[in-house]
matplotlib code that plots the C-alpha trace (Angstrom):
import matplotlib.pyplot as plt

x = [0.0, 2.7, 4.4, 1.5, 1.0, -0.1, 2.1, 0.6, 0.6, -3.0, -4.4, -7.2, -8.2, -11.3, -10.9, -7.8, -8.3, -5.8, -4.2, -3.2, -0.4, 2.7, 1.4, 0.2, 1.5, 3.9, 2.3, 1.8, 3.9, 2.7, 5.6, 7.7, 4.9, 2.3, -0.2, 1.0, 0.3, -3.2, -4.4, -2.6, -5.1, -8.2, -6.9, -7.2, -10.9, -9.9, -12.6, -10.5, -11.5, -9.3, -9.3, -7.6, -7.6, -7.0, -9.4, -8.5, -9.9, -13.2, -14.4, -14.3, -10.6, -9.6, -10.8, -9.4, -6.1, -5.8, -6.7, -3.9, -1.3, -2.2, -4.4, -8.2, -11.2, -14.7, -16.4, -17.7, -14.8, -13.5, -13.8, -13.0, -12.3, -14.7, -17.5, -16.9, -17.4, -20.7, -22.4, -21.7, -22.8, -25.7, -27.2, -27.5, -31.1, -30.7, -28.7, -27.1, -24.3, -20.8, -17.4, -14.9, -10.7, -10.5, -10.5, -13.7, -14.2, -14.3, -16.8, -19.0, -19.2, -20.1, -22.5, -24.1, -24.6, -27.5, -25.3, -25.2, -21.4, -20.8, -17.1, -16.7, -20.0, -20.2, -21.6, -18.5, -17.8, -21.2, -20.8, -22.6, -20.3, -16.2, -15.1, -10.8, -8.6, -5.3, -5.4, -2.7, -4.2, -4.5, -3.7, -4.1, -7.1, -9.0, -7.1, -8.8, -12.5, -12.4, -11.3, -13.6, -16.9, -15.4, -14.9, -18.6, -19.8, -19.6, -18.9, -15.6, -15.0, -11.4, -10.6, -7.6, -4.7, -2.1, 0.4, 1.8, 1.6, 4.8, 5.6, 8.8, 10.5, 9.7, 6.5, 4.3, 2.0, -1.7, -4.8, -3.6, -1.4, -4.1, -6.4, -3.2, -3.1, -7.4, -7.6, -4.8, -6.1, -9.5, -8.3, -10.1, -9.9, -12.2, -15.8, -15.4, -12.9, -13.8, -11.5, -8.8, -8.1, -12.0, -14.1, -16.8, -14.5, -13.5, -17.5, -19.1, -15.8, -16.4, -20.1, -19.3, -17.3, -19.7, -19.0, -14.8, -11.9, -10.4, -6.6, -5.9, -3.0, -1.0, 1.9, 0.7, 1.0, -1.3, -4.1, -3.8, -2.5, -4.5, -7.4, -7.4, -6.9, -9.6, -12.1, -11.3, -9.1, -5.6, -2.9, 0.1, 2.4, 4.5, 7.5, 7.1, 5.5, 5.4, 6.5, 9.6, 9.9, 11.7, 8.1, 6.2, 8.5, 7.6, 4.2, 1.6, -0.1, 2.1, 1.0, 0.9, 2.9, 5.5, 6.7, 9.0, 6.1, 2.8, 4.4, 6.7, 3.7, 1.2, 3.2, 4.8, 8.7, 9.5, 6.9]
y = [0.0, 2.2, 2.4, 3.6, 6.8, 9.7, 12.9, 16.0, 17.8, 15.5, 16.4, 19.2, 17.5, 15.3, 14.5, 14.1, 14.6, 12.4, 12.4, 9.2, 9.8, 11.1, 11.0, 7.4, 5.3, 6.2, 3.5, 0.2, 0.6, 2.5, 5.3, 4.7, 3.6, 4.9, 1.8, 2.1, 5.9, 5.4, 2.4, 5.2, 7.5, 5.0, 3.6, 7.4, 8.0, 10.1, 9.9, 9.7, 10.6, 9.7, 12.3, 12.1, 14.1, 10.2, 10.0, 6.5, 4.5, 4.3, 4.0, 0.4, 0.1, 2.7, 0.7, -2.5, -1.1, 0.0, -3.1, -4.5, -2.3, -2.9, 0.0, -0.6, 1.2, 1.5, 2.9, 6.0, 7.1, 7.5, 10.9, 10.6, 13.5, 11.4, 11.3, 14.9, 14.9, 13.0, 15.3, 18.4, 17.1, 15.6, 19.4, 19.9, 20.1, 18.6, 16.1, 16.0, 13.9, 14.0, 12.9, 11.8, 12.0, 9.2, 6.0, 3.9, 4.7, 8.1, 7.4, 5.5, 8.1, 11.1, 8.3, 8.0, 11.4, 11.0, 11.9, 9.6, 9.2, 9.4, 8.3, 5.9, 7.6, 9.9, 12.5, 12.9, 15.9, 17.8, 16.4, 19.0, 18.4, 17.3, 16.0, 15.6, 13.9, 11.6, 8.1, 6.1, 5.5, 9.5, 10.4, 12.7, 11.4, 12.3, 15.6, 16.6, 15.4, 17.4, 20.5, 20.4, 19.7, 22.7, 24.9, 24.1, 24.9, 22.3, 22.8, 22.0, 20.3, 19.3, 16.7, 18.6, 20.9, 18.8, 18.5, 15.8, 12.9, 11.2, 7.8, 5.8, 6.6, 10.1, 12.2, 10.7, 13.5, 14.1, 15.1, 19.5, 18.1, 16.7, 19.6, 22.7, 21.0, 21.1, 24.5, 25.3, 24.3, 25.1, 28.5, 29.0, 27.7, 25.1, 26.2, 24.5, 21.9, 19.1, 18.2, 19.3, 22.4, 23.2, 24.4, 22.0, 18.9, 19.5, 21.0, 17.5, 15.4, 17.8, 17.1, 13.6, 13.3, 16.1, 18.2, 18.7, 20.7, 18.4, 18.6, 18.0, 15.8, 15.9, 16.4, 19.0, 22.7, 23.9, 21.2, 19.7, 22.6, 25.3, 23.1, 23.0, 26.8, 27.4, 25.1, 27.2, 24.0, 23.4, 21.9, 19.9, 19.1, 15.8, 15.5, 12.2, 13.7, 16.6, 19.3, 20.7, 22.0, 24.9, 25.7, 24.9, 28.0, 30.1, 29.8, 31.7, 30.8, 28.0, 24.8, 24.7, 21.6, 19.9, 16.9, 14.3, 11.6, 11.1, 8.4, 11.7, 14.1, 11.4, 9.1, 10.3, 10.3, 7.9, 5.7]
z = [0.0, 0.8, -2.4, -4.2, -1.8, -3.5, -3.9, -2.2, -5.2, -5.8, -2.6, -3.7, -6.3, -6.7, -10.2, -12.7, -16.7, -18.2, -21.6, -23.2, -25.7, -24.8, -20.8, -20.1, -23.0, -26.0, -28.9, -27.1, -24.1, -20.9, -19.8, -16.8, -13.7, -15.2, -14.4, -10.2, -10.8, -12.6, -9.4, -6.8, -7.7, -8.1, -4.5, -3.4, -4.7, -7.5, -10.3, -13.9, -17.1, -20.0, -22.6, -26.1, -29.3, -31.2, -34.1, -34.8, -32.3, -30.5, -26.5, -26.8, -28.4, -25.7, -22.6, -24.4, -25.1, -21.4, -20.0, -22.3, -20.7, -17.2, -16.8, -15.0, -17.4, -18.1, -21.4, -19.1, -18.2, -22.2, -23.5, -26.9, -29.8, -31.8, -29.5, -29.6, -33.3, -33.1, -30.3, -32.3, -35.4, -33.6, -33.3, -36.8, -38.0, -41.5, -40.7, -44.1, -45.9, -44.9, -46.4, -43.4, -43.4, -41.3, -39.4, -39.3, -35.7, -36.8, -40.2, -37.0, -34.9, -37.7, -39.0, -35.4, -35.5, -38.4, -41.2, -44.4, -44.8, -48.4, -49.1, -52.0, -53.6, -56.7, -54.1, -51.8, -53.5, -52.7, -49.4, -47.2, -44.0, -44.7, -41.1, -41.2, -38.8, -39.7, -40.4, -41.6, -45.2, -45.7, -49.8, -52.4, -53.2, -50.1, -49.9, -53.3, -52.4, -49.4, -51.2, -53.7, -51.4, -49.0, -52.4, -53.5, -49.6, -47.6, -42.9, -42.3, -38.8, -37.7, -35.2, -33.6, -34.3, -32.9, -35.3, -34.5, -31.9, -30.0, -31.0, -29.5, -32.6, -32.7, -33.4, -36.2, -38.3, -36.1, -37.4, -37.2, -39.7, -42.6, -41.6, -42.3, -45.9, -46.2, -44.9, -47.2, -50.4, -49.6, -48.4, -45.5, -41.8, -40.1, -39.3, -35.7, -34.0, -31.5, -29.4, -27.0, -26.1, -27.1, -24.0, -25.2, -25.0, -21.3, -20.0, -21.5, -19.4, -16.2, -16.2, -16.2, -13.6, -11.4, -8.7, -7.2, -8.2, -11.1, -12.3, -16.6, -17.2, -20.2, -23.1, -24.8, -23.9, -26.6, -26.2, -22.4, -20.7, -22.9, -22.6, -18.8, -18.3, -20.6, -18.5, -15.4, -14.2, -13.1, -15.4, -15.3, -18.0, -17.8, -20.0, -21.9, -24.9, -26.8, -25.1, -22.7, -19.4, -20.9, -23.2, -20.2, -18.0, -21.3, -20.9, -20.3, -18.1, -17.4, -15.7, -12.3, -12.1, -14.2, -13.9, -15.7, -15.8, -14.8, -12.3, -10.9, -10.7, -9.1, -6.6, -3.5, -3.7, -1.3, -2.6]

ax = plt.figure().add_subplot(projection="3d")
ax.plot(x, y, z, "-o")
ax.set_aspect("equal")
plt.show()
């Protein structure tokens, strides 16, 4: 029991938001003690949320892929950029067709929302909605279809600007990647984004987990930390991701904690 004693830093906090890339896993392996620091803070009555900005899978492959790594999950606990594309979409009136940049978790979601996804159809390029995010099969292809339905009028919705995403060989391209070259060639920005650092993605996590002080965990200074502040919450930075404690003393605001890993911000020092 000892060793999993909680640093003080967790004290007023009744909730953590935590990231997933870059601060509890880099690809398939969790970072240094993350899984004791994830149980430390269930075994301390924290309520968790685990928020990401990955297109590519859905709540289910989240929770699976946790439990794989050693981490303990549920599907209500999962607050996923995708689900954030399907609730906004879900407030559209018409409904409409849509042509998605994306995984088929993501194609799902926008289709659960009550739009008739039109890829592979004559019609993707009148497509009234174009939703973008990275995939690995992203081409030319898709970069044109999207340009030409966002040219004849069609809502543009982006996933996320992170440009890229850590990986243990080094940061792969993320979805703020694929959207710069849309918004490029269609020559205008994105009518609305979903996920992180959007206020909407963090009020729909906070209601969630209900009332308490809650602390955002993550990599990213301009999508975990920014995303945080803007919710009205604390934020700490850990350093196995994206971003450097050197950015994070530049910033402004800057997080109130920093730490070299989850495991370093969350378990006591002597634990």
């Amino acid at each position: 029991m000892g060793r999993l004693a909680l640093s003080s830093a967790l004290d007023p906090y009744a909730h953590v938001l935590l990231d997933l890339d870059g601060c509890l896993w880099l690809g398939d392996r969790p970072t240094a003690r993350a899984v004791q620091a994830v149980a430390a803070l269930r075994e301390a009555g924290k309520k968790l949320m685990f928020c990401t900005n990955d297109p590519q899978r859905s709540a289910e492959d989240f929770v699976r892929k946790l439990w794989r790594l050693g981490f303990q999950a549920s599907v209500d606990e999962i607050a996923s950029v995708g689900g954030a594309v399907q609730h906004g979409l879900a407030q559209r009136r018409d409904g409409g067709s849509a042509f998605v940049i994306g995984a088929q978790s993501l194609v799902d979601h926008v289709a659960a929302a009550g739009l008739r996804v039109v890829n592979n159809t004559e019609f993707a390029t009148r497509a009234d909605v174009v939703v973008v995010s990275n995939h690995d099969g992203f081409d030319f292809r898709e970069l044109r279809i999207a340009t030409q339905a966002i040219l004849r009028g069609a809502e543009l919705v982006g996933t996320s600007r992170d440009a890229t995403y850590p990986m243990p060989d080094g940061p792969w391209p993320g979805s703020g990647a694929v959207l710069a070259a849309v918004e490029a060639a269609a020559e205008r920005p994105a009518d609305w984004m979903a996920g992180k650092p959007e206020p909407a993605f963090y009020t729909a996590a906070l209601e969630r987990l209900g009332p308490g002080r809650a602390l955002g965990v993550g990599d990213r200074l301009d999508s975990d930390v920014a995303g945080a502040h803007g919710a009205g919450m604390d934020a700490a930075l850990v350093l196995t991701g994206s971003s450097t404690r050197a950015q994070a003393a530049a910033a402004d605001p800057p997080p109130r904690h920093v730490a070299e890993s989850l495991a370093d911000l969350v378990l006591r020092a002597d634990a």
